[in-house]
N, C-alpha and C positions, 0 to 999 in steps of 0.2 A: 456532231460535236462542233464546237462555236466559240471564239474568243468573243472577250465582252464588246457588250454592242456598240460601247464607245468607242473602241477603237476599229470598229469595224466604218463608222458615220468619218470618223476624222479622216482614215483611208481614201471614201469615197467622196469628201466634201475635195478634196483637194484640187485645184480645178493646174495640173500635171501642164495641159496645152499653155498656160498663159505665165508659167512661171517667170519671163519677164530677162530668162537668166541663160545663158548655156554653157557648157562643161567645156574645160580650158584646150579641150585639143585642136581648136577648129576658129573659125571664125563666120559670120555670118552678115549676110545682106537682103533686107526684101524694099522691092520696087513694087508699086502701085500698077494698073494697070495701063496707066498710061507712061509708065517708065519711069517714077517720080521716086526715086529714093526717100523711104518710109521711116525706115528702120534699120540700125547697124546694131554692130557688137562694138564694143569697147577697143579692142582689139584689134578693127578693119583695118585700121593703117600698115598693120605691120605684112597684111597677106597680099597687098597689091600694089603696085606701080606707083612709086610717089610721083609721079606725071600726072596723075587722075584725081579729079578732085571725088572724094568718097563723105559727100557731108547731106545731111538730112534738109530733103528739100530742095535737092539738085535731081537733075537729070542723071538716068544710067551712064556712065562712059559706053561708047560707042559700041566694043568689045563685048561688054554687057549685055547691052539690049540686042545686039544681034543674037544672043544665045536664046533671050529669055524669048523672042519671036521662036524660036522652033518649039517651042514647046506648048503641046494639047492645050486645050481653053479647060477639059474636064480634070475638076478638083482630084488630087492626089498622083495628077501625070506626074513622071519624073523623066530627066536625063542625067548619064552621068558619063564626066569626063574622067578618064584616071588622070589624063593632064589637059589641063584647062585650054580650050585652043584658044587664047588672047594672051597678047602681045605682052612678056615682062610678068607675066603671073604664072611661077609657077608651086603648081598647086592641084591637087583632083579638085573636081567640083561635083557637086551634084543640084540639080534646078528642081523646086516641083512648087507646083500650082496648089495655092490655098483657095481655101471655100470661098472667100469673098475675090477671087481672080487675080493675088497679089499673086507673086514670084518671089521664093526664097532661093538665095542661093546658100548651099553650107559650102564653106572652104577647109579642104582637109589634106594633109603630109601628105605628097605622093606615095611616100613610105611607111610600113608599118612595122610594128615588131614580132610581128607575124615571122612564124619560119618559112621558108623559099618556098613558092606554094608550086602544089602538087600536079605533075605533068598531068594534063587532061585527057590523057589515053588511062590512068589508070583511075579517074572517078567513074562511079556507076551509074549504069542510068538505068533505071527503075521500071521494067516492064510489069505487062498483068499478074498480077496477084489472082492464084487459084484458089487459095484458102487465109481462114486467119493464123493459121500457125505459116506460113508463106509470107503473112505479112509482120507475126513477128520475127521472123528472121531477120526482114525485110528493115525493120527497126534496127534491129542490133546492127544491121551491116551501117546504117546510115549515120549512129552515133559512133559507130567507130572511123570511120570518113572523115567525119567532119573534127574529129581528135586528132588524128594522123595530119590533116589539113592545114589547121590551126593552133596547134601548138597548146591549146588549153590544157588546163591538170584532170577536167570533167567534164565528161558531153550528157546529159539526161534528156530522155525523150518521157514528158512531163505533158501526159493526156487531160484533158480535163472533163470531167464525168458530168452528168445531168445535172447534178444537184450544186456544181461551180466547183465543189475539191478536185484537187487536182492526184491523179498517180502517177509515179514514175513505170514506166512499162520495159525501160532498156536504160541499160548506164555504161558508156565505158571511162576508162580512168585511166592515169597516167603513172606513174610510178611516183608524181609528188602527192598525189589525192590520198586523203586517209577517211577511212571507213567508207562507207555504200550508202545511199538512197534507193537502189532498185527494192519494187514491191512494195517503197513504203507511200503512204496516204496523206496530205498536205490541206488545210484549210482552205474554204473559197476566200479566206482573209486576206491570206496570203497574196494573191494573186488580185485586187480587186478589180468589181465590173469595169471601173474608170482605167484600169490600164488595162485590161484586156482589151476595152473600145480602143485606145489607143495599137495595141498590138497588130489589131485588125487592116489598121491605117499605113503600115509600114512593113518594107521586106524585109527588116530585120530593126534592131535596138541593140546598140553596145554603148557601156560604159567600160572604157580602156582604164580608167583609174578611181575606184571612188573616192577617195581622200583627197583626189585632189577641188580647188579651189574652183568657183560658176567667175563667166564674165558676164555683167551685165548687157543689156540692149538699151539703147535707149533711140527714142523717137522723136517726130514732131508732135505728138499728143503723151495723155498720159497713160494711153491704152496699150500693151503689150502687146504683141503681132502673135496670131495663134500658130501654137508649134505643131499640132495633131501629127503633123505630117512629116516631121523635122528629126532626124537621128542624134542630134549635137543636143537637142533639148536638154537641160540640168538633170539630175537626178536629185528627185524626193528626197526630204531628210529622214523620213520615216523608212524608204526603202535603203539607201546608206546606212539607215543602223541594221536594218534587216540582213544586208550584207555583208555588214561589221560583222555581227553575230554569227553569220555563219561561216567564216574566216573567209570571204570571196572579197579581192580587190578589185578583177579586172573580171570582165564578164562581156556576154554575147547573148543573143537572142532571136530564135527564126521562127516567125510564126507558119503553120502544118495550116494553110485554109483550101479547103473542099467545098466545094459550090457556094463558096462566101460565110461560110462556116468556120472557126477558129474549134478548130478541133486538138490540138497540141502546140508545146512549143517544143524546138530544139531550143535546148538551154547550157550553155558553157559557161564556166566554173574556173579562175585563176588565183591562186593566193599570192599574186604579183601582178604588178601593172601589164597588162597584154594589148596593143591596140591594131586591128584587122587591116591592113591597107585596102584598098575600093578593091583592086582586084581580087583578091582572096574573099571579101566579102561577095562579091558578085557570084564567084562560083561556087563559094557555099549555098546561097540563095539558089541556083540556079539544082543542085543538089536535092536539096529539100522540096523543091517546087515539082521535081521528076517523081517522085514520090508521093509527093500530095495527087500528083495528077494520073498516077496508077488506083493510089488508095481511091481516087472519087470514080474510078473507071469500075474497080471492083465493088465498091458499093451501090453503084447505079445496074449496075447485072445483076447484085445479091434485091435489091430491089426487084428488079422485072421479072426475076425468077421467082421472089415472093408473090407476087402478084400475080402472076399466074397459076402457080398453085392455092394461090387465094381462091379465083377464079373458079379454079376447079372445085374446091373443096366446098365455098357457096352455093355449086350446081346440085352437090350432091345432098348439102342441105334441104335447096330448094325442092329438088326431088322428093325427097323425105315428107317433108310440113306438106306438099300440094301432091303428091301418088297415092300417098296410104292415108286412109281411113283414121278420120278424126282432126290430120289435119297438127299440128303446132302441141297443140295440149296434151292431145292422147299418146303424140307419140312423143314425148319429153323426157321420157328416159334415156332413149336410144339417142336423139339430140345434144341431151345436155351433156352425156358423157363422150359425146366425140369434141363436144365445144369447151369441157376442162382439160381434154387433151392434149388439144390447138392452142389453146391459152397458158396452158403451164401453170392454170389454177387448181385451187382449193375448192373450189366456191365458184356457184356463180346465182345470179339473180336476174327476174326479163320482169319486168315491168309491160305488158303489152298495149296498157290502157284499158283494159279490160279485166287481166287476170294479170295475178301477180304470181309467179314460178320461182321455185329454188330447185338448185339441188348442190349436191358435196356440202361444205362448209356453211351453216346456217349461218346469217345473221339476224342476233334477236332483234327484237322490233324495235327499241331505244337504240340499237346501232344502226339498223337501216333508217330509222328518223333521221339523224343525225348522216349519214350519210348522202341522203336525197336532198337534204341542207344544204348539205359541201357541193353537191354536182348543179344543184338551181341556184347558186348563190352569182352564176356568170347568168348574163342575159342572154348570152348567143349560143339558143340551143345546140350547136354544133361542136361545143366546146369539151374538148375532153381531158376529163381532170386523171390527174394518177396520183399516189403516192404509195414508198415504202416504209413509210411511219405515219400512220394515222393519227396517232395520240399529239402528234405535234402538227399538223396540218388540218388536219379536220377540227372546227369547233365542235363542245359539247359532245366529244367522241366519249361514248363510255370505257368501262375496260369490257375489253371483248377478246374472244379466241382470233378475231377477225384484227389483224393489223395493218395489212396492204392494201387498197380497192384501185382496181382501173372501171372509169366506171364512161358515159356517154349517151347524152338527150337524143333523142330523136320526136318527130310527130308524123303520126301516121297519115295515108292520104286521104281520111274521113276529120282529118282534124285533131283528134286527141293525139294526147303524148305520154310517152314511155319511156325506160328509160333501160339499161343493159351494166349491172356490174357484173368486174370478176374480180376472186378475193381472197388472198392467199393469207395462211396460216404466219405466225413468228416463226420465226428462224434467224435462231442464234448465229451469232457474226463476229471473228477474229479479225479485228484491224490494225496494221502496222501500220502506225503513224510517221511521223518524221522529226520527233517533238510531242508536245503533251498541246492537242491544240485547245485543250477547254482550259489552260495556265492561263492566271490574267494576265496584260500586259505589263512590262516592266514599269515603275513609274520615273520619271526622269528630272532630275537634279538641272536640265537644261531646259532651252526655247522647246521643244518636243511638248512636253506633259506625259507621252506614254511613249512607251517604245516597244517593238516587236518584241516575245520572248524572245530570252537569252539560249535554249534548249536546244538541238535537233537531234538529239540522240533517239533510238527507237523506242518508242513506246508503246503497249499492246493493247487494246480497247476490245473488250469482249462486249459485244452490242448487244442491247434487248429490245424488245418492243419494236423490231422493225420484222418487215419482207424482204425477201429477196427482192434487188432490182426489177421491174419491168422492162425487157427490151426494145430499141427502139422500133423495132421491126412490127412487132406487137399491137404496136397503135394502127398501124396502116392495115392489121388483119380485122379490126376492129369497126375502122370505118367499112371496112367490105359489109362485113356484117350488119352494118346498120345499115346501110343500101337495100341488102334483103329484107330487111324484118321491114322498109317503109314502101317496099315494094310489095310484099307478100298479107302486110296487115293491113287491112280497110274495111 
């Protein structure tokens, strides 16, 4: 399901890093690499030392550039002071290195409105995960932390799945929060690619007050200083009505990244202005980073344990195609039914170069056309295509019992090429959404043109035409397999 495509373009046109502008709680400075003051906020006079001259095209004060020398040459280093060590400012700061080697400094309240944060003997700190019900626990306990911590009305721990929708996995609430999110399903709209790159870029994202008023920047050119990397950056007007809408004033955000992966956010929820002070932010972050670095331990074991049973299970393939008589063809019964096993297929298909095999789930020949389409359509035989809706992924897919294929090129070491699908049946699907996401946009009486629906009440989506997901585990059993078949066919 899919809001219209225009407002999904306007989303991602929106270029978020150069807005030009940042949210009133803070203040901001960036110096060039050679200490040259670039760019200020509107605002800078009021956060530092009227002793210091603070004007575009001046030198750092002294105080300054001593800080911005400590800090990494590599883009997106940071430091942060809860109190600034220079002289007559006081203020947290926080320094970090832009792509092009500038130095931003954000100036922010020592204080927050944050409640008294929480003695550090009773956060947790997130050892190995034995399973995935261990990890969701593991969740729950971590959104309700970070509730208890920070004084928000809602924490959601808000996964985001293959295909960019996001689900809520864990919710905890507060006694102002009304109604639930957990179990329900969110548009990759919602969430676009252009702010999740940005999410990726930062330990966290709050906006302590949407309603309130942006201060501009301005510079020696007419070019805005890039925020990528920046917390105080403005909030979108399209995500301010998003928030409108869903009664959220004040909010927080911790991106869950595993091996450079944006795998969830923790997401907090206030219907009143909430602003984090640095400390309280640092140890929520540090929180969620105990977690993410459990989570990427147990997925890198759940890995090497796959793959060693991969391992094994190849050998006994291999056994099979080169012991007994006949060899791959003859014995493709016995094969193919341990490889819909392993696959958690309907269906599968071997292309060998020479002979072409099915078994379980046919596909007829105007669907395998059309699928061998779909999988030559990349150049780089190694590429492996999946989906669990063909009818919308695959061109010229006909209607067929076949709606899922994970499929994967290979060439043999004589040269020719073949190819390997597997390919599961429909299978009907109850989705609790969070909202109606195929609603068009609201259209807007203001500078906007459209605005996020107004809805997020639960809505039920009884899905057709698709497969069950394929796991990511899945592909990596996959590429084993095509290791064999280019080792064993020539």
């Amino acid at each position: 399901m899919t809001v219209t495509g225009g407002f999904i373009e306007q989303c991602e046109q929106e270029q978020l890093h150069l807005s030009g502008t940042i949210q009133s709680h803070g203040a901001l400075l960036v110096a060039s690499e050679a200490n040259i003051i670039s760019h200020a906020s509107a605002n800078i006079a009021d956060w530092l030392p009227d002793d210091q001259d603070i004007s575009v095209g001046q030198p750092l004060p002294d105080g300054l550039s001593a800080l911005a020398q400590r800090l990494k040459p590599e883009p997106g280093s940071r430091l942060r002071f809860v109190n600034a060590p220079v002289d007559g400012c006081h203020c947290s700061m926080i320094l970090t290195r832009s792509k092009d080697q500038s130095v931003v400094f954000e100036l922010l309240p020592v204080e927050g409105s944050d409640p008294e944060q929480a003695p550090a003997g009773r956060l947790h700190h997130f050892r190995e995960f034995a399973s995935n019900e261990e990890i969701q626990r593991a969740r729950e306990q971590l959104t309700e932390k970070v509730l208890q911590a920070s004084g928000f009305d809602r924490v959601l721990y808000y996964r985001f799945r293959q295909d960019g929708t996001g689900e809520v996995l864990a919710e905890s609430v507060g006694p102002a929060a009304q109604g639930q999110y957990l179990g329900q399903r969110f548009p990759a709209s919602d969430i676009p690619k252009i702010a999740r790159d940005l999410y990726r870029q930062s330990p966290w994202r709050t906006i302590p007050d949407a309603t309130a008023g942006n201060i501009g920047i301005f510079g020696r050119e007419d070019t805005p200083p890039d925020l990528s990397y920046v917390d105080l950056r403005s909030v979108s007007p399209v995500h301010r009505a998003y928030m409108h809408n869903m009664g959220v004033v004040g909010s927080a955000s911790f991106p869950v990244m595993v091996a450079g992966e944006l795998v969830a956010l923790i997401s907090c929820h206030a219907s009143r202005p909430l602003r984090l002070s640095l400390p309280t932010l640092n140890m929520l972050n540090d929180q969620v980073t105990s977690y993410a670095l459990a989570l990427k331990e147990f997925r890198t074991r759940e890995r090497m344990n796959l793959l060693s049973a991969a391992r094994s299970r190849t050998d006994y393939l291999k056994h099979r195609i080169t012991a007994e008589a006949g060899g791959l063809v003859q014995n493709w019964d016995g094969i193919s039914k341990r490889l819909l096993e392993e696959f958690e297929a309907d269906g599968v298909v071997l292309e060998t170069g020479q002979e072409l095999l099915q078994a379980g789930l046919q596909a007829e020949p105007e669907t395998l056309e059309a699928l061998v389409a779909w999988l030559c359509s990349e150049t780089n035989e190694r590429t492996l295509k999946l989906s669990d809706h063909l009818q919308a992924d695959c061109p010229d897919m006909p209607l067929s019992e076949v709606a899922g294929a994970m499929a994967l090129r290979f060439r043999r070491a004589d040269g020719l090429d073949g190819y390997c699908m597997f390919l599961r049946k429909e299978e009907t699907q109850e989705i609790a959404w969070g909202g109606r996401p195929d609603k068009p946009p609201e259209d807007s009486q203001g500078s906007l043109g459209i605005t996020p629906r107004r809805s997020f009440e639960r809505w039920l989506e009884t899905r057709m035409g698709h497969s069950g997901p394929w796991p990511e585990l899945a592909q990596l059993k996959l590429y084993k397999f095509r290791e064999l078949l280019v080792e064993l066919l020539h």
